[in-house]
VOPAGU-2260 file (C-alpha; in pm, 1 decimal, decimal comma):
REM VOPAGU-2260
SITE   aa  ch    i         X         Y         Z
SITE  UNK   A    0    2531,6    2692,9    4502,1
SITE  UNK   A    1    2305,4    2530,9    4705,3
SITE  UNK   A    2    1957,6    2418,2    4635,5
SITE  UNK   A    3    1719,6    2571,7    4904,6
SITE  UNK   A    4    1401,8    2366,9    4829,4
SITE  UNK   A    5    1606,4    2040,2    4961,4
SITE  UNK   A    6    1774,2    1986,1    5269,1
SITE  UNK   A    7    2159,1    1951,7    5246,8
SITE  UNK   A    8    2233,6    1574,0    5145,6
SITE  UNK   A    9    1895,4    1529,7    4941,3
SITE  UNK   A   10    1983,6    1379,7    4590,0
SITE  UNK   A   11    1711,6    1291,5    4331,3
SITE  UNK   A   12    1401,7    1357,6    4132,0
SITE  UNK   A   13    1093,2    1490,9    4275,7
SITE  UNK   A   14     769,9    1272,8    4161,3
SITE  UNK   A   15     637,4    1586,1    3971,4
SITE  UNK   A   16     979,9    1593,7    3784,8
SITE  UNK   A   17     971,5    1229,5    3683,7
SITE  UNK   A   18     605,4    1240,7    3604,4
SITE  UNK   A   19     643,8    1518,8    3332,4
SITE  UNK   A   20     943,1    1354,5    3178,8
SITE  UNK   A   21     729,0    1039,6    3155,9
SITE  UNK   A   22     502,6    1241,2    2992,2
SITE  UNK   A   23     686,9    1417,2    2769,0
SITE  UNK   A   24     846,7    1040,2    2644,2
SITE  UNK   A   25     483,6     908,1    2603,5
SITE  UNK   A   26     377,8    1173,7    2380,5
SITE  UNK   A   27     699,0    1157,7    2168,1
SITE  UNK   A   28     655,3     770,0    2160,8
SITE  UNK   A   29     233,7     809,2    2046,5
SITE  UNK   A   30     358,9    1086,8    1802,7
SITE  UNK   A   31     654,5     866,9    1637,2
SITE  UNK   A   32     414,2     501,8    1599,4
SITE  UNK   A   33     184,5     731,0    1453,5
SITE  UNK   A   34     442,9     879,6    1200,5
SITE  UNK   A   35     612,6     531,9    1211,0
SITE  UNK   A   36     217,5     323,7    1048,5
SITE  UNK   A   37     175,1     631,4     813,5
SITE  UNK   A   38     533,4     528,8     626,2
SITE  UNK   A   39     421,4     229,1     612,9
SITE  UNK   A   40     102,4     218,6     416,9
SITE  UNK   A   41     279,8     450,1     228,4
SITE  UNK   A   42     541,8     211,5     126,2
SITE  UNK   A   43     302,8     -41,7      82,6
SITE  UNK   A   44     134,9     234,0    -128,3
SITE  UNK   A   45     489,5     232,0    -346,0
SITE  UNK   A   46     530,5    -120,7    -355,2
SITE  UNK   A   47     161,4    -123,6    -547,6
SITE  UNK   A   48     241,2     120,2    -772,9
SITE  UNK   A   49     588,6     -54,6    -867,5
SITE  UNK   A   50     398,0    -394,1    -950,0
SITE  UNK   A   51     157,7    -180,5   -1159,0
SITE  UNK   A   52     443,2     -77,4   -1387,8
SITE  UNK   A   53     558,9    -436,3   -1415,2
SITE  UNK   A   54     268,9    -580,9   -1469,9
SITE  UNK   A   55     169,8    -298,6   -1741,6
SITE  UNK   A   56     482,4    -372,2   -1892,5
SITE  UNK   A   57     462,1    -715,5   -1958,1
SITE  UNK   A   58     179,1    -701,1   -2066,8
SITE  UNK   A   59     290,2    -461,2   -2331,6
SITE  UNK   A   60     586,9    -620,9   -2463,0
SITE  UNK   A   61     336,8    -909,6   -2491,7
SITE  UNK   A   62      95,9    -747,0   -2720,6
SITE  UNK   A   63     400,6    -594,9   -2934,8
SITE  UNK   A   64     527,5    -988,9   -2974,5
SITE  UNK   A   65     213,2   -1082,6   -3030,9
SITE  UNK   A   66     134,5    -859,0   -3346,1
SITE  UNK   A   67    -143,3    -610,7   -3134,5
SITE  UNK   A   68    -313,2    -889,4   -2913,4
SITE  UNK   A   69    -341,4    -848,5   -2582,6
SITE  UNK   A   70    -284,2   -1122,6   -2310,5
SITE  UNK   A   71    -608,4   -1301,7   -2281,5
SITE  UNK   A   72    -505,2   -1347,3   -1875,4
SITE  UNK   A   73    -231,8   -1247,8   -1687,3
SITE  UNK   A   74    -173,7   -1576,4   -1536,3
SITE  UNK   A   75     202,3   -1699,6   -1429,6
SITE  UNK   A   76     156,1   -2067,0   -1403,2
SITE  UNK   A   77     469,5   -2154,2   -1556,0
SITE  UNK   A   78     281,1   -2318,6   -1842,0
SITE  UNK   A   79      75,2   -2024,0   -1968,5
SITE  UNK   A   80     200,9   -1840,4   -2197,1
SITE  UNK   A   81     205,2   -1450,0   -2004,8
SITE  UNK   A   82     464,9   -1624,6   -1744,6
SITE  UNK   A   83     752,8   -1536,4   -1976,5
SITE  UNK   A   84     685,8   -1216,5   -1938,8
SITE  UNK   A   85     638,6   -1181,5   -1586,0
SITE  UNK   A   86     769,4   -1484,3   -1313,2
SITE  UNK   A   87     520,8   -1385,3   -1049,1
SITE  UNK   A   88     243,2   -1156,5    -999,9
SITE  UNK   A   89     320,5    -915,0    -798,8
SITE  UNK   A   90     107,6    -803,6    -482,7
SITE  UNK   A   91    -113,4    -588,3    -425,4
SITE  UNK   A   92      -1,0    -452,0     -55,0
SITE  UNK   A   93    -221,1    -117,0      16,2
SITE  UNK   A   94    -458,5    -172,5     325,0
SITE  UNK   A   95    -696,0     134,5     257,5
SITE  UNK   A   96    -584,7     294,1     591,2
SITE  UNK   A   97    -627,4     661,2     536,7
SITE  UNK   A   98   -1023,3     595,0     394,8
SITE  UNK   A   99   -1222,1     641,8     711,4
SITE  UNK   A  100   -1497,7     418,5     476,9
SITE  UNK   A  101   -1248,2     159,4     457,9
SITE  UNK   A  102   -1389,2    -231,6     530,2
SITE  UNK   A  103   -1269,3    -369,0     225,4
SITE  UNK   A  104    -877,6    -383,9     123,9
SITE  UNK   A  105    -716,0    -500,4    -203,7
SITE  UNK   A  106    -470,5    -691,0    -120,3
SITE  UNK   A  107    -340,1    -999,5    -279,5
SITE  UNK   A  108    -198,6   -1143,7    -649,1
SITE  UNK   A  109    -532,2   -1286,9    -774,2
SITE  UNK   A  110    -603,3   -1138,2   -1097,0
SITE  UNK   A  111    -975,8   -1109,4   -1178,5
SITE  UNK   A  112   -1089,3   -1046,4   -1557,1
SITE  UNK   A  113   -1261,1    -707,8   -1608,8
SITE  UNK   A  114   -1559,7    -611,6   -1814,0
SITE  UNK   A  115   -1601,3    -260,3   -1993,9
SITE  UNK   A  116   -1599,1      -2,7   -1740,8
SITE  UNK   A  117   -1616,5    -208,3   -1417,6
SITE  UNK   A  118   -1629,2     -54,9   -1130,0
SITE  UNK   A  119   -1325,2    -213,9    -883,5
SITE  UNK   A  120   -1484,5    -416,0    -578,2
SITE  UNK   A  121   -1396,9    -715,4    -379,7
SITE  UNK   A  122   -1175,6    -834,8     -91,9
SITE  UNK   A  123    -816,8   -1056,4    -176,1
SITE  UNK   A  124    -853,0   -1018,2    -517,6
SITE  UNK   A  125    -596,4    -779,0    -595,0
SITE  UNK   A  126    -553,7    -648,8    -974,7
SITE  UNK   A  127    -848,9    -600,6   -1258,1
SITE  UNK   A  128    -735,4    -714,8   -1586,1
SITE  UNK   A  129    -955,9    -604,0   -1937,6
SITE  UNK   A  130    -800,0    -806,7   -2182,8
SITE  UNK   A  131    -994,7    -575,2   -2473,7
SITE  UNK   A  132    -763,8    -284,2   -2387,1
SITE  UNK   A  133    -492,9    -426,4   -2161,9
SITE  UNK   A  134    -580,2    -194,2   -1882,8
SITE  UNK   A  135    -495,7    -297,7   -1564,7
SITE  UNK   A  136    -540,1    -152,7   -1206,8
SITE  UNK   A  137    -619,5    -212,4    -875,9
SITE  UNK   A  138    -877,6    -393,3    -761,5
SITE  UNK   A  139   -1064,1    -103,0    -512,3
SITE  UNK   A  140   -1191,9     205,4    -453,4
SITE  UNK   A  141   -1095,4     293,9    -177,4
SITE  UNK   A  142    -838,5     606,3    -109,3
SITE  UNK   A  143    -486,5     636,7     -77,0
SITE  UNK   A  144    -269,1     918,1     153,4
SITE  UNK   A  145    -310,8    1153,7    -129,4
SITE  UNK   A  146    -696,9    1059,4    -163,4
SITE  UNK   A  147    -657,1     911,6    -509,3
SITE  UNK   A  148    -863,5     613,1    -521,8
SITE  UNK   A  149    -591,2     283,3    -571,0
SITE  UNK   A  150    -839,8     238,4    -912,3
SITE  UNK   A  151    -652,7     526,0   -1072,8
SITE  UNK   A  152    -281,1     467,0   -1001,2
SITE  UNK   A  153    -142,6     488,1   -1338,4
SITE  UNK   A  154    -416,5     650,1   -1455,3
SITE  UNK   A  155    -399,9    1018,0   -1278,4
């Protein structure tokens, strides 16, 4: 069957025809880097959680060696004592993206010592440690995809 909007011998794509197919790729593409940074920070997200627990653990079988006595830091220099419980700190990798109120991001190893009831602050320093109770959490307030502030993981 013949086309009758082209003359006989006429081969291609119209310019309105590519146009909308360019469009129609753009918008996938926008929609899938969107999708694409969200799994991401949610990864990260995981990642943070995971070096929770192994941070939390160490620092447990620590105080059961140590007859109830909790780490006094959680330093792994290879000559302090913690670093045979743990060989590196890990990182703290969650950037804050899905807090519109976000400016500062806890990210980092750097372990800063905690007083009763601090409230989490700062920039690169990643965990808060209180050595009275052995809590430790992450260094910020800011809000995760679920909107639980990084503060409580391990904690809600």
């Amino acid at each position: 069957m013949k086309n009758a909007s082209r003359p006989l011998g006429e081969r291609g794509f119209t310019l309105m025809e590519l146009l909308i197919v360019t469009a129609i790729i753009g918008i996938v593409a926008y929609v899938s880097i969107l999708q694409y940074v969200g799994l991401i920070e949610k990864t990260a997200e995981g990642a943070t959680k995971g070096g929770l627990g192994t941070l939390r653990t160490a620092a447990s079988i620590y105080y059961g060696n140590h007859d109830g006595n909790w780490p006094t830091t959680l330093d792994d220099t290879p000559s302090a004592e913690f670093s045979r419980y743990v060989t590196h700190l890990p990182l703290v990798q969650a950037t804050g993206r899905f807090d519109p109120n976000t400016h500062m991001r806890p990210r980092g190893r750097i372990v800063k010592a905690a007083g009763f009831r601090e409230v989490p602050r700062g920039q690169n320093v990643g965990w808060l440690y209180d050595s009275s109770t052995g809590n430790i959490y992450v260094n910020s307030t800011l809000r995760d995809s679920k909107s639980v502030p990084y503060s409580f993981f391990g904690f809600e």
